[in-house]
PADREN-746722 format. One record per residue (C-alpha): residue number from 1; residue in three letters; x negated, y, z. Coordinates in Angstrom, 1 decimal. Last residue first. Example, Ala and Ser with C-alpha at 12.3 -4.5 7.8 and 13.67 -1.06 7.14 Angstrom:
BEGIN
resi, resn, east, north, up
2, SER, -13.7, -1.1, 7.1
1, ALA, -12.3, -4.5, 7.8
***
This chain:
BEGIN
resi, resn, east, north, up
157, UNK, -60.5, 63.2, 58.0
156, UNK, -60.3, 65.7, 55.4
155, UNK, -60.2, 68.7, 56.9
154, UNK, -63.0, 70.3, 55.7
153, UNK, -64.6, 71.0, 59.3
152, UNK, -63.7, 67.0, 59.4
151, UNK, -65.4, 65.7, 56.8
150, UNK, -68.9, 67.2, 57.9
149, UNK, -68.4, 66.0, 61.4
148, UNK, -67.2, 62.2, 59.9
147, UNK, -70.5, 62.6, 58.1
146, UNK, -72.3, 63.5, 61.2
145, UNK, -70.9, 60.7, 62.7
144, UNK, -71.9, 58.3, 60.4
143, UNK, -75.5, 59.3, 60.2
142, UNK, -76.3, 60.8, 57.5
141, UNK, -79.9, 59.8, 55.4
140, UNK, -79.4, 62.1, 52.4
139, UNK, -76.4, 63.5, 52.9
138, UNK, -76.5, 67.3, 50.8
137, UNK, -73.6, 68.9, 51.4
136, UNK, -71.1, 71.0, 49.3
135, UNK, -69.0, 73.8, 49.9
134, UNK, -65.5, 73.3, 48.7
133, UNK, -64.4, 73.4, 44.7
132, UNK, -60.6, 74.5, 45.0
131, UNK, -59.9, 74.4, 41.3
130, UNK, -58.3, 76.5, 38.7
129, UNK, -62.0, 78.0, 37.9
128, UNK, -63.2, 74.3, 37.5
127, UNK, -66.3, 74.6, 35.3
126, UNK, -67.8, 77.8, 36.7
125, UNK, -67.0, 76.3, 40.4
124, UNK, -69.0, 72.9, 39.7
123, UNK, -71.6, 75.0, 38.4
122, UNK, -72.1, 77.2, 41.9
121, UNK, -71.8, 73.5, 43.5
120, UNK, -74.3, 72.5, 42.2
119, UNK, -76.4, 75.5, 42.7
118, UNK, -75.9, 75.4, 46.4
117, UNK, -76.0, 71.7, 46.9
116, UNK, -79.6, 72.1, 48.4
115, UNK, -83.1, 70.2, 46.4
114, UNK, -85.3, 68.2, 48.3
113, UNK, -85.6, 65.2, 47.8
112, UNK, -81.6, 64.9, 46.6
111, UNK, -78.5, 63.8, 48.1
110, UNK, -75.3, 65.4, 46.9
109, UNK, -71.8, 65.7, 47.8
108, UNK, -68.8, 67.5, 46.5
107, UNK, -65.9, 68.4, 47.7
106, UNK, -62.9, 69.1, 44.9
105, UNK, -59.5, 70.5, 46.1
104, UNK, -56.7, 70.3, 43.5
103, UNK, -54.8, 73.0, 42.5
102, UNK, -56.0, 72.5, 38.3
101, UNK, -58.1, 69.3, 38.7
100, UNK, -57.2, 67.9, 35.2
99, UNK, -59.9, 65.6, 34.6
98, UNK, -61.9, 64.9, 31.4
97, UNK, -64.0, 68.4, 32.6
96, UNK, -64.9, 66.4, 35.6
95, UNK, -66.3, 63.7, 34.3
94, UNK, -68.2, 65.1, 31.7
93, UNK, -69.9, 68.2, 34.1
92, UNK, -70.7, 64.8, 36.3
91, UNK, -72.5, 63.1, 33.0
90, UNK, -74.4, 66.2, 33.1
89, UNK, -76.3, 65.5, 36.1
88, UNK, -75.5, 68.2, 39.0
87, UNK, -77.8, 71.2, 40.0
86, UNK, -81.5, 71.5, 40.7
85, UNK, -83.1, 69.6, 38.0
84, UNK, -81.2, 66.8, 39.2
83, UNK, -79.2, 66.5, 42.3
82, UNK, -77.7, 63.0, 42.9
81, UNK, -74.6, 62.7, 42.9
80, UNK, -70.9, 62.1, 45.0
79, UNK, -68.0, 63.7, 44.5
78, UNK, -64.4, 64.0, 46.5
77, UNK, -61.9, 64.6, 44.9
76, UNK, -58.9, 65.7, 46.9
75, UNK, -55.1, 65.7, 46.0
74, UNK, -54.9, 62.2, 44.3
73, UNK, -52.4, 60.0, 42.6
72, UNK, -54.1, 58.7, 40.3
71, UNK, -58.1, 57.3, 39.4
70, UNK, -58.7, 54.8, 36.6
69, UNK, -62.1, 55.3, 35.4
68, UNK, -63.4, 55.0, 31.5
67, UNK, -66.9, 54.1, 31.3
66, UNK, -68.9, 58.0, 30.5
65, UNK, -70.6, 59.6, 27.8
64, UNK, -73.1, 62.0, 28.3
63, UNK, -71.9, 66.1, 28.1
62, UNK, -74.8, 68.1, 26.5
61, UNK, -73.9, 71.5, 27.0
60, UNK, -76.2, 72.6, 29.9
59, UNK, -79.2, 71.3, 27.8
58, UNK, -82.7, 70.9, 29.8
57, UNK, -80.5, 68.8, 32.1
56, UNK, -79.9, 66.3, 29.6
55, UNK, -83.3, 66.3, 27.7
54, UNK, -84.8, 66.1, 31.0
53, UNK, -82.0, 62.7, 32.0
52, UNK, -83.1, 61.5, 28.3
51, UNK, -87.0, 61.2, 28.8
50, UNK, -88.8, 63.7, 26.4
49, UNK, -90.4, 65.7, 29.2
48, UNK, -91.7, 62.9, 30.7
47, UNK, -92.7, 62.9, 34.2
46, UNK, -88.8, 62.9, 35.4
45, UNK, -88.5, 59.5, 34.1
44, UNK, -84.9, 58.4, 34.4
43, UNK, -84.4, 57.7, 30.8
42, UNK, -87.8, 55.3, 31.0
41, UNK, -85.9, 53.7, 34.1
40, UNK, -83.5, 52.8, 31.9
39, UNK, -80.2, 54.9, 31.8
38, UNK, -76.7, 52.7, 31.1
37, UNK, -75.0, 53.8, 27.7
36, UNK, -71.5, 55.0, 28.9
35, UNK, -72.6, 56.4, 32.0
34, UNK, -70.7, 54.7, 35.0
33, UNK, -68.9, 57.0, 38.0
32, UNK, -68.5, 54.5, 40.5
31, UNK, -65.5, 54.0, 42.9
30, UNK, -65.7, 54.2, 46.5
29, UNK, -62.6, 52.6, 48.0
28, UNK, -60.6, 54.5, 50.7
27, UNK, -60.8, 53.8, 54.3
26, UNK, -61.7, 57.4, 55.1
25, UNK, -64.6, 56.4, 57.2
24, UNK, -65.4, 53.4, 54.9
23, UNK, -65.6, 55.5, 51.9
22, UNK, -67.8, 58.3, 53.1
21, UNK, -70.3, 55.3, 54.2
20, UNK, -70.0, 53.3, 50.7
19, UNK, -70.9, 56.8, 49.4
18, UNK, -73.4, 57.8, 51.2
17, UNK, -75.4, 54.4, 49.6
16, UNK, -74.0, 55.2, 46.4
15, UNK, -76.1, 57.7, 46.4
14, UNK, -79.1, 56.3, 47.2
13, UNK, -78.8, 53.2, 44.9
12, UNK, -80.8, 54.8, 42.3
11, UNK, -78.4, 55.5, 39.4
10, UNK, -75.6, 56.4, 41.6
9, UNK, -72.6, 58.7, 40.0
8, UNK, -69.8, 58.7, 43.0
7, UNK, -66.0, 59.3, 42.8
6, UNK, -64.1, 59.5, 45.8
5, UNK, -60.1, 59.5, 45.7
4, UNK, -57.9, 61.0, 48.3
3, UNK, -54.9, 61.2, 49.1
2, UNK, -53.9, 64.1, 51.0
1, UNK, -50.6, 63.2, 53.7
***
């Protein structure tokens, strides 16, 4: 049997909302990615070219600081942000580059306005070249059984 651990970065609530709803249809806990130094709404301010989430995206080698996680005993990660700038935050290219995922099976899952997984996932691959990184999806507003649908044609539940 897989085990499974799902990992989520939420700074909005939207996020973590798929989440919760990933985790209760594979009965597995949700756990939350945390940055290390919490982002204000000023950080999150997407009007202000200084805020910290631009000054993170802007640079693809700035890795933010995370609260340690205790995750084990897992074949499949699954991951849950939001999209920014296009592609993941940086504070996921921190998390998983901490983890040795070498043979493991990573799927990925974003919500976003407007933006597609594609490019996330595209980085996601670059990082993890030892890594099964499976096509994302972007979840905004899923119903439950098109999540189960979408978990299923990866074999997963």
């Amino acid at each position: 049997m897989t085990e499974i651990a799902l990992v989520y970065f939420s700074e909005t609530g939207t996020t973590a909302n798929a989440a919760k709803k990933i985790a209760k249809i594979l009965n597995v806990p949700a756990i939350r990615l945390e940055a290390q130094v919490p982002y204000t709404s000023a950080d999150l301010n997407w009007n202000d070219d200084s805020s910290r989430a631009n000054e993170e995206q802007g640079n693809p080698s700035a890795r933010p600081e995370f609260k340690p996680l205790k995750i084990d005993n897992y074949d499949t990660l699954i991951l849950g942000y939001p999209t920014w700038w296009g592609v993941s935050p940086r504070i996921i290219d921190s998390f998983v580059e901490s983890l040795n995922l070498m043979g493991k099976t990573v799927l990925p899952f974003t919500t976003s306005g407007s933006s597609a997984p594609e490019r996330g996932v595209a980085e996601l691959r670059k990082l993890l070249p030892d890594t099964l990184v499976l096509d994302g999806k972007r979840v905004n507003n899923s119903s439950e059984a098109e999540l189960k649908q979408w978990l299923r044609s990866n074999n997963i539940a």
